[in-house]
Structure formats: C-alpha cells, structure tokens
C-alpha positions in Angstrom: 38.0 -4.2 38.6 35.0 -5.7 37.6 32.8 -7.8 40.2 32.0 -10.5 37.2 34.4 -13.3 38.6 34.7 -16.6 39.6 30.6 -16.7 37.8 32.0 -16.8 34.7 31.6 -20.7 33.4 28.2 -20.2 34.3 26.9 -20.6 30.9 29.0 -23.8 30.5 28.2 -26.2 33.5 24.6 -24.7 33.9 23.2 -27.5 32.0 25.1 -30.0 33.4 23.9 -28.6 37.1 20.4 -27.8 36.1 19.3 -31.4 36.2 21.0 -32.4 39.1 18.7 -29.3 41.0 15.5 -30.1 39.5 15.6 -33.5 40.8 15.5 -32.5 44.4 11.9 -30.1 43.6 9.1 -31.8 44.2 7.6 -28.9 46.3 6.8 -25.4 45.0 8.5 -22.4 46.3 8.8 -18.8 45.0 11.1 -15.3 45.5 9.5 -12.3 45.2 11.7 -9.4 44.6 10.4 -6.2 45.5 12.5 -3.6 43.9 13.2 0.0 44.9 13.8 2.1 42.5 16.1 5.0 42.8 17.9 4.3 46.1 16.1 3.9 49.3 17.0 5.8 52.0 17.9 3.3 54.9 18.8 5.7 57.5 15.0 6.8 57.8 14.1 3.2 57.1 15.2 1.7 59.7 16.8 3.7 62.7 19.0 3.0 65.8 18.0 4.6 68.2 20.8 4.4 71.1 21.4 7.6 72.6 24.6 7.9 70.4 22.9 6.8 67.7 20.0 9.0 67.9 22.3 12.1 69.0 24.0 12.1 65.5 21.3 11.6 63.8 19.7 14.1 64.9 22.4 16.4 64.4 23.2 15.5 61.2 19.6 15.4 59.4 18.5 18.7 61.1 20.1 20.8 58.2 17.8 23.5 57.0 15.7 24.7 55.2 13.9 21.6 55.3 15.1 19.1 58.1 14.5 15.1 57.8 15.3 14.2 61.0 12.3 11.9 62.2 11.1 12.3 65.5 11.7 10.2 68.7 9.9 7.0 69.3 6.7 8.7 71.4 6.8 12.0 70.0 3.0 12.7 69.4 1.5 13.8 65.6 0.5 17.1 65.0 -2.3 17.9 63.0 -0.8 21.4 61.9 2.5 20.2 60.6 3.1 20.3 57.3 1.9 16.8 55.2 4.8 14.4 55.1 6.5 16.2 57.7 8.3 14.9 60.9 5.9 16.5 62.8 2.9 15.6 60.9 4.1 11.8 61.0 4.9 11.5 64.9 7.7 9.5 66.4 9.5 6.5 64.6 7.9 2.7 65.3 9.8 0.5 68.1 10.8 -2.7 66.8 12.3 -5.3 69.7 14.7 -7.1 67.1 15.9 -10.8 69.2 19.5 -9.6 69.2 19.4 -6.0 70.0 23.3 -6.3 69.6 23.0 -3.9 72.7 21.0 -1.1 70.8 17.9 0.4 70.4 15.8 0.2 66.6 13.0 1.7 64.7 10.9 2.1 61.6 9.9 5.2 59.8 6.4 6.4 60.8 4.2 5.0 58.4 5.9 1.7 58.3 2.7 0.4 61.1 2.0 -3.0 59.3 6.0 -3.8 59.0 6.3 -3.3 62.9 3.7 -5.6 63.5 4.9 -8.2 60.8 8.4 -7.7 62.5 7.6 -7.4 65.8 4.4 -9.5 66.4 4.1 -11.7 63.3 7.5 -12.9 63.1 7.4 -13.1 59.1 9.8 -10.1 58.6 13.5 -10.0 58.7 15.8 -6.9 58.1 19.1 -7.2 56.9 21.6 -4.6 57.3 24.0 -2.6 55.4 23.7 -4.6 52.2 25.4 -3.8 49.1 27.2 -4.1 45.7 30.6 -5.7 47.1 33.5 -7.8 44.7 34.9 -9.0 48.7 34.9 -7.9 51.6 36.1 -4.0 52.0 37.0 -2.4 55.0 37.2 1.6 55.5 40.7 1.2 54.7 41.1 -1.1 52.1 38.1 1.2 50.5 40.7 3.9 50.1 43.2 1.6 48.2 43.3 2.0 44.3 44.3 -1.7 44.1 41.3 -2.8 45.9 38.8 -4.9 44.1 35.5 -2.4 44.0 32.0 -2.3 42.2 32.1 -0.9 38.6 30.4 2.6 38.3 29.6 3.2 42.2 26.5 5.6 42.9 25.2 5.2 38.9 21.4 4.6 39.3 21.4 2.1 35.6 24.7 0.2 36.5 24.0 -0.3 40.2 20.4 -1.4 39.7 22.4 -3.7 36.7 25.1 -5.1 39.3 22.5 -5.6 42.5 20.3 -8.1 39.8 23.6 -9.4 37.3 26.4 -8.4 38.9 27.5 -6.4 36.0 27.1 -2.6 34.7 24.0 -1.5 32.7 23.6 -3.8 29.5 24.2 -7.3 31.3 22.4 -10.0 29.7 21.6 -12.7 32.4 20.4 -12.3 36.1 20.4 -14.4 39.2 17.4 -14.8 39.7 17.0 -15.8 35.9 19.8 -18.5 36.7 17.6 -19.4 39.2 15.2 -20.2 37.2 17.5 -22.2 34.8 18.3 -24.5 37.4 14.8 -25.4 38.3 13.4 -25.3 34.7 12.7 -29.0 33.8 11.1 -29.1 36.9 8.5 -26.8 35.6 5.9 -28.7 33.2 5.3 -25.0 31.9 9.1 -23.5 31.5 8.0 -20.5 30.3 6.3 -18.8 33.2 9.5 -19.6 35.1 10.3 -16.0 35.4 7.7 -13.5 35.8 7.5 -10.1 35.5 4.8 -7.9 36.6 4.9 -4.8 34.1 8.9 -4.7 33.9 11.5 -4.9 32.3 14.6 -6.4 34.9 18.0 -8.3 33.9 17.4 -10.3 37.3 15.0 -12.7 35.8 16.7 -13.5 32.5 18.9 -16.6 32.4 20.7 -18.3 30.1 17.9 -20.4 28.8 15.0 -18.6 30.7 13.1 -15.6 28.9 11.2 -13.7 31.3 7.5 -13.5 30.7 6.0 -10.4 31.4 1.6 -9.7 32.6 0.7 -6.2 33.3 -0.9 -5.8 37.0 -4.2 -7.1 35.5 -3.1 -10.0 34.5 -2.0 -11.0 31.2 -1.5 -9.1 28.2 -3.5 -10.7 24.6 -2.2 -10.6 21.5 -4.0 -7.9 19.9 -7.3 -10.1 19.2 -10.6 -10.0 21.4 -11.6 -12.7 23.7 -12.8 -14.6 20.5 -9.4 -14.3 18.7 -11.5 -11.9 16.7 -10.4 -8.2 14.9 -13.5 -5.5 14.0 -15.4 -9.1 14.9 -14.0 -11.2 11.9 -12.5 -14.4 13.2 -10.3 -14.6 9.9 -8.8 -11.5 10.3 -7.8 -12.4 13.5 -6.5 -15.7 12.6 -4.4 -14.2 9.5 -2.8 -12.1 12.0 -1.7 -14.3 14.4 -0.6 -16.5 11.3 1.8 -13.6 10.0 3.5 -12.5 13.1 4.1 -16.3 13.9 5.6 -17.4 11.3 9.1 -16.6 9.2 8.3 -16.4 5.8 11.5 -15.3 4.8 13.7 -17.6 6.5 15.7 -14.7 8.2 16.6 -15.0 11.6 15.8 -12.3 13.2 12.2 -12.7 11.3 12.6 -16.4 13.1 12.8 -15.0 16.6 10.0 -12.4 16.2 8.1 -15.1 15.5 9.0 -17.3 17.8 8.7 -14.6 20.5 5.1 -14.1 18.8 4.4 -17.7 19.3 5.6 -18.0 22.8 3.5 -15.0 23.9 0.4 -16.5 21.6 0.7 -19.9 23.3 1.6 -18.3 26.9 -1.5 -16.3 27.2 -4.0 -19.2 26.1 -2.7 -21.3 28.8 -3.2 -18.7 31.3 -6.4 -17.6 30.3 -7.8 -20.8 31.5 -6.2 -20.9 35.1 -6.1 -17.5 36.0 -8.6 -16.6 38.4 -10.2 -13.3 37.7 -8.8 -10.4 39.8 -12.2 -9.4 41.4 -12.0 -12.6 43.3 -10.9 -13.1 46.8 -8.9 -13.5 48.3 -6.6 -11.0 46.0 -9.5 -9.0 45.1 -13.5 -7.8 46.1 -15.6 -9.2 44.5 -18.6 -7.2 42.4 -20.8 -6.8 39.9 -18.7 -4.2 38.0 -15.0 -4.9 38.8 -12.5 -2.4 38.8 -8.9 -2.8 40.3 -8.0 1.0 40.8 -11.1 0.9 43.2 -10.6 -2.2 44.8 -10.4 -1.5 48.6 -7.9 -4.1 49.2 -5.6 -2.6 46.8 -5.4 0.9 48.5 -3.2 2.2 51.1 -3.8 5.6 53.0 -1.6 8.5 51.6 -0.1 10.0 54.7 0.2 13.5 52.9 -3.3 13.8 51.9 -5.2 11.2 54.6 -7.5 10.0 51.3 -7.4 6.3 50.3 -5.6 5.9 46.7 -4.7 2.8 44.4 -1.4 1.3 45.5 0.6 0.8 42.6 2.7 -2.0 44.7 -0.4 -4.0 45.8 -1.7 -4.4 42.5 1.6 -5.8 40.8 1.4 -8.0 44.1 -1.8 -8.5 43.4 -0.9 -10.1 39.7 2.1 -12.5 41.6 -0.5 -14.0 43.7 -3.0 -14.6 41.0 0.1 -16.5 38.9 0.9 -18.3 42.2 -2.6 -20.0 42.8 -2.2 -21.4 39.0 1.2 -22.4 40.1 -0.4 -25.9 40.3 -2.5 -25.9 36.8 0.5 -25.3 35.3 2.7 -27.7 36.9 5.2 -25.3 38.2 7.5 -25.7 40.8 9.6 -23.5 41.1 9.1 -19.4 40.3 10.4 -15.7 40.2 9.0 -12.7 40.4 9.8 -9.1 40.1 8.4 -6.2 40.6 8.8 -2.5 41.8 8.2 1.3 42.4 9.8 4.0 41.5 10.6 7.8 43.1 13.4 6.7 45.6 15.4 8.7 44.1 14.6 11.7 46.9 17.0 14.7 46.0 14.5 16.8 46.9 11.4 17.3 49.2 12.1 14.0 50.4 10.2 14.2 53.7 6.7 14.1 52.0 7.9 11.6 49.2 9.8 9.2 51.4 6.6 9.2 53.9 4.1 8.1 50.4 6.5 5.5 49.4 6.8 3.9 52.6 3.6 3.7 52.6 3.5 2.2 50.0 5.6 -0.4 50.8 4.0 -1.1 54.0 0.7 -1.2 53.1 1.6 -3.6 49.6 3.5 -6.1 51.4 1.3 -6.3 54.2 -1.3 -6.8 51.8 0.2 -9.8 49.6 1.2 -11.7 53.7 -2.7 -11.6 54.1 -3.4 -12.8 50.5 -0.9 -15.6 50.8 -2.0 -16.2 54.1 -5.5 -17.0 52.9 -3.7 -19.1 49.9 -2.0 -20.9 52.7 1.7 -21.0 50.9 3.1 -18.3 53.2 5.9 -20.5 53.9 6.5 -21.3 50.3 6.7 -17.8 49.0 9.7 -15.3 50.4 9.6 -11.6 49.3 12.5 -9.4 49.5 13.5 -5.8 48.6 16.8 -4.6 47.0 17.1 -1.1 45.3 19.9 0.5 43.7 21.6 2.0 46.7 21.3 3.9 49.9 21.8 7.6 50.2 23.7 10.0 52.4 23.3 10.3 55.6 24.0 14.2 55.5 21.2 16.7 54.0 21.3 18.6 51.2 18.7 21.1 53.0 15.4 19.0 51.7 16.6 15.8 50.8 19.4 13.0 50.2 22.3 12.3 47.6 23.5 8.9 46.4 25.2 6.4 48.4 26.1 2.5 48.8 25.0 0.3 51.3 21.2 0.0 52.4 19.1 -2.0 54.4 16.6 -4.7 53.2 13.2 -6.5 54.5 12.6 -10.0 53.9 9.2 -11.7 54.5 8.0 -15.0 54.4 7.0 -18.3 56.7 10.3 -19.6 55.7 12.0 -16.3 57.2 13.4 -16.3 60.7 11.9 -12.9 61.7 12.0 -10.6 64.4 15.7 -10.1 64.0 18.3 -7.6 62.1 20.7 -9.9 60.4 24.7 -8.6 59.9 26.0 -6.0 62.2 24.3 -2.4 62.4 26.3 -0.1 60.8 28.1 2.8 63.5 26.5 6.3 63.0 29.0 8.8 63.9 29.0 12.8 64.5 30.4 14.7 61.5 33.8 15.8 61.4 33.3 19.7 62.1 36.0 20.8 59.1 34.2 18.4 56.4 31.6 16.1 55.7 34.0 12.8 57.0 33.0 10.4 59.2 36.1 9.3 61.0 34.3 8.2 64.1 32.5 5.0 62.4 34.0 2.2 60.1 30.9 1.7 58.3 30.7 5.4 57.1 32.1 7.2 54.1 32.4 10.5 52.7 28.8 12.5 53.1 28.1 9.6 55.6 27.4 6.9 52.8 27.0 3.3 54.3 30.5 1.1 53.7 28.3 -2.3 53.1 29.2 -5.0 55.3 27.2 -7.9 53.5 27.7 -8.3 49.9 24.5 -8.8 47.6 25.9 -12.1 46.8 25.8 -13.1 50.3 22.1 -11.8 50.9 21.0 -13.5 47.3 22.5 -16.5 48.3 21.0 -17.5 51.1 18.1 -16.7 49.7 18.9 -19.1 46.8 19.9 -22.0 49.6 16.5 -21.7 50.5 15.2 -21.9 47.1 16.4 -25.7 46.8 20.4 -24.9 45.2 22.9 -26.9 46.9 25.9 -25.1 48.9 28.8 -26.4 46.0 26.8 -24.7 43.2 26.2 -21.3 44.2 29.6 -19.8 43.6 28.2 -20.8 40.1 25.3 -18.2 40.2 27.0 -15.7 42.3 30.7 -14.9 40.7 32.3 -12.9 44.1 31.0 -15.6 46.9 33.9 -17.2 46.7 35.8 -14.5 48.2 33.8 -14.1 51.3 34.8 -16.6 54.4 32.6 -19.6 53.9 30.9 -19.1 57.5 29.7 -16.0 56.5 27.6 -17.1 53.3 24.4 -18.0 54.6 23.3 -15.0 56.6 21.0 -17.3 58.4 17.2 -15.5 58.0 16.1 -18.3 56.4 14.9 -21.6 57.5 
C-alpha cells in the first residue's frame, strides 16, 4: 500500500488555503534541509551508551576483518591507529540530553562542534528513530502482509523520493515545495521561494512553486558576460537572450523553454544586485583575490589526513546564507532550502568514510550557526537533516547495509535543544542462530531500526513552526492523519 493518502486533494484546496497562510506572515522565517545522501548510519551517530546498550554494541559491530565499533567515552586517540579508525578517532562525545529517559548518550568522535551546539549552546535537537511510516507499525504489525507499509523499502531513489514527497522515485511535488505554495503571495519575489543550492530535489517543488536553483557561488548567468555581452558584442548577446525567450513557433513545449529561459533571465538580474559577494563577512574572508575553495571559513579538518580541505557542505551553506541576507531586498518572507552530500552510502571501508563525512557535517553546520549568528536571524532560520535511511546495525566485516529508521539533528534559535525527542530505540544482543533481534521492539532483521516517528510527524512540526495552522497540515502530509493527534507535534520546536 502506498503512503500517498489522505494528501491527496492537495492540489485542489491549496489555493483556497494558500491565502488564508500568507496572511498570518509578516515575519521571515526559513527551513534548511540538510540532506544525507545514501543512508546515514545512526547507530555511530548517535550512541547510547547504558551498559546494555554499549555491551551489544560492542558485540555486534566488532565483526572482523574491519570492526566499527567506536570506542568508549574516554578512551584516549592513538596516533598509530590506522586514519579513520576507532582507535585513531578516540572515544565517542558525551552529550547530557535533559531527559536522559534513564540512559546514557553520545556522538561519533568527530562530531566536537555538535556536542557543544547540543550540549552547551542549546540550538541542537536530535530526533530519534525517524522514518518512512504510512501509520504507526509495531514489530508485529511489521510482519503482517495486510499492514499499511512504505513502497520500495531499503531503495536509495524511492526512499530519498518518499522522505521529501511521500511517493516512489518520479513524484512530482514535495513538502517542502507545498510549503512554499502556502506562503507564496507572501513573497514580493515568488520565485526564489524554493532554493536549491546545486540540486536537483522533489522536496522543494510544489504545485505552483518551481524551485530555483544557484550553484555554491552564487547564481548561475545565462550564458552572457557581466555586460550581457558574447566574444564582447552586446548584440550577440542580446539576440541570444531574445531567441531562447521567446516561442516563435507557438508550440508549447517551445513556450515553456522560454518561459523557463525568461524566468532564469529575470531571476538572476534581480539577484545580481542584492547578492553580497561571497568573499565578504560574515559568510566569507575577505581579499584582494577571492577564492572560495581556499576560504578558511569554509574548511573543515579531514580526520584521515589532519590537512585543512574545502567543505563541500559549508560552501552550499555558504550560498543559503548569502540568499537569506537578501531575503529582505527581495521582499521575501518565507523560504526553503535544500542542500546535501553524498557517500553515506558506507558498504564498505566505512570507518574512514563515516569519520570524513561527519566531519563534514559538523564542521558545515557549525559553520552556517556562526554565520547566522552574526546575521542575527538564528531564530528565524531552522536547519534539519533527513537521508534516505539508516543502516544495519550488524557488520558486513568493513561496513553497513541498508536499513529504515535513523536519527536526525535539528538546529536553530527556534529549536528546543539539548534534548533527544521520541523514545530511543532498544539495542539488543543478536540471536546466536541468526541475525534477529528478538530482544528489542525497535529492531528488525540485521538489526535495522523499526521507526517510531513517521517523517510526517518530524516534517510537520517543523511546518507548525513555519507559520501552517494545525487543521491544514494533514493537507501537506497525506499519512498524519493516522497518527494519534497528541503525538503530531514532536515538540522541538518553539
């Protein structure tokens, strides 16, 4: 059974609702979502660390020939471990969540700057166990054929599909683009309602709302210099921008390649006056010969090598910020963004390439709370990550296999950190005859996470935050319906 549900009539009240939301924003406020690409592994994301806990993790990540068990909270680094390695990365990161729920947590190694944004700062949230759902499924009900399930479970395409549209590969509209159709006659400039930094994502296309895509640079130009010239003949460049916008033959698909010409014509003159360069602080360092693969600010430390490289997250991040300080010049108020990183997808040799992407992480989110900090819209601006799905909580002898549920950071003024949100998932010993978990509710086959919050739960309380009223947002998220109405807002947000 499909999870495209009670969502349906969407596309036939959304007008109608649309002008009731836009009404009500008079303030600007932003999502940010980060996305993971390939399916993050949670289990050495965030740990528990309980002596149960930690005992069966241990014994189940130990597998050889290449074991991924982290180290305990303590353990020293050792300079002659292998790079990426347990050893080489030392113990996992305390975190003192407000309700423990009786446990002990932790972060992966390299995840410094999301301890203190968690544990100090306050600005970071984690959510636990998150996950395609079409209702709420227990271990039981999982095993029933008649049970409503998620379409094409543990497919990277149609899971990345369903956790931004809530359908399989090939869906049209997303909700964050509905998002954006709710709030877009609020926005004086429609067309930079959904942003895109270098991607191509269903989550920010709406029924009326096309996303608009900048590279991490900033935007891309028509293919004319600065002077709307070509080989430095201003006709040439005009004819061309004449020809591609404009149907000469009266056909329609001519009429929307123009019209998408137009729009991406019109969209990057009004942004070239308002977007501050990227060599500028507080995004960027300022110099005489600007280059934004060797700004400092946009480099994280590679825990395999030590050296200081270009962070691919910080400078789509980067790009966001630079569109949210002409939020203003362009009379928006309301926006969503999307960006990601790839290599999640950790089959093998996952110990050295979770380590860099963490990193990764850490160091690009950390850097966009500073830059917004210095914007001062912190609490305006909430950034979240979502990624196709968890893995395994077994080995394959050097790395993970696919799985469901996952867990999820969200950061923001507006975010109640400091806490885990939804109940932390039971890690039990492996059954000796097979790879079972019968000892925890939350775990599958291969000990793949049961999720116990649905995405539509987790996006919409995001999307209560974002200004849309309780009665509409069975509209934008088709299986909320089915979950108990006490149970909708996962309350992480102001």
């Amino acid at each position: 059974m499909s999870v495209l549900g009670a969502g349906a009539p969407l596309a036939l009240n959304l007008s109608a609702i649309g002008a009731a939301a836009a009404q009500t924003a008079s303030d600007y406020k932003a999502l940010v979502c980060v996305f993971l690409y390939g399916g993050n592994d949670a289990f050495n994301t965030v740990l528990a660390t309980d002596a149960t806990s930690w005992q069966n993790y241990v014994a189940v990540r130990k597998q050889a020939p290449d074991p991924i068990a982290l180290l305990a909270p303590g353990t020293a680094k050792s300079s002659s471990g292998a790079a990426g390695s347990p050893a080489r990365l030392g113990g996992v990161l305390p975190i003192s969540p407000r309700n423990a729920q009786g446990r002990s947590f932790a972060l992966h190694p390299v995840l410094g700057e999301m301890q203190r944004l968690f544990t100090t700062d306050r600005r970071v949230a984690i959510v636990a166990n998150v996950g395609t759902l079409a209702m709420p499924t227990s271990k039981a009900q999982y095993k029933l054929a008649s049970h409503p399930k998620p379409p094409k479970l543990f497919s990277h395409n149609d899971q990345q599909s369903i956790w931004q549209a809530f359908e399989p590969e090939g869906a049209a509209n997303g909700w964050g683009g509905h998002l954006a159709d709710l709030f877009a006659s609020a926005n004086s400039r429609s067309m930079f309602s959904a942003v895109s930094i270098g991607l191509s994502a269903p989550w920010l296309s709406g029924v009326s709302t096309r996303p608009y895509q900048i590279g991490s640079a900033g935007t891309i130009r028509y293919p004319v210099d600065t002077n709307g010239s070509i080989y430095n003949s201003a006709e040439v460049g005009d004819t061309l921008i004449r020809l591609a916008t404009t149907n000469a033959t009266g056909h329609v698909l001519a009429g929307d390649m123009a019209a998408t010409a137009r729009r991406s014509v019109d969209a990057e003159a009004a942004l070239r006056s308002v977007l501050r360069p990227a060599g500028e602080a507080p995004w960027g360092t300022p110099a005489s010969s600007y280059s934004q693969l060797n700004d400092a600010l946009l480099k994280y430390v590679n825990p395999l090598t030590g050296a200081s490289d270009s962070n691919p997250l910080a400078r789509q991040l980067q790009a966001v910020a630079r569109m949210i300080q002409a939020s203003g010049s362009l009379g928006l108020r309301r926006q969503v963004f999307f960006v990601g990183i790839g290599g999640f997808d950790t089959h093998n040799e996952q110990n050295a390439n979770h380590a860099k992407l963490m990193a990764q992480l850490a160091d690009g989110l950390s850097y966009f709370d500073t830059v917004l900090g210095s914007l001062g819209v912190r609490d305006k601006v909430t950034t979240f990550t979502a990624t196709d799905f968890g893995r395994t909580f077994t080995s394959n002898g050097d790395g993970t296999d696919h799985g469901w549920g996952s867990h999820q950071f969200v950061m923001g003024g507006a975010v109640r950190g400091g806490d885990i949100y939804g109940d932390f998932p039971v890690l039990a010993a492996k059954n000796k005859a097979d790879n079972h978990f019968d000892g925890s509710p939350d775990q599958l086959l291969n000990g793949v996470l049961l999720p116990s919050i649905s995405v539509d739960q987790y996006g919409a309380t995001l999307a209560r935050w974002f200004g849309i009223g309780d009665s509409t947002l069975p509209d934008i998220f088709p299986n909320l319906a089915r979950f108990d109405a006490s149970t909708r807002n996962l309350g992480f947000m102001v």
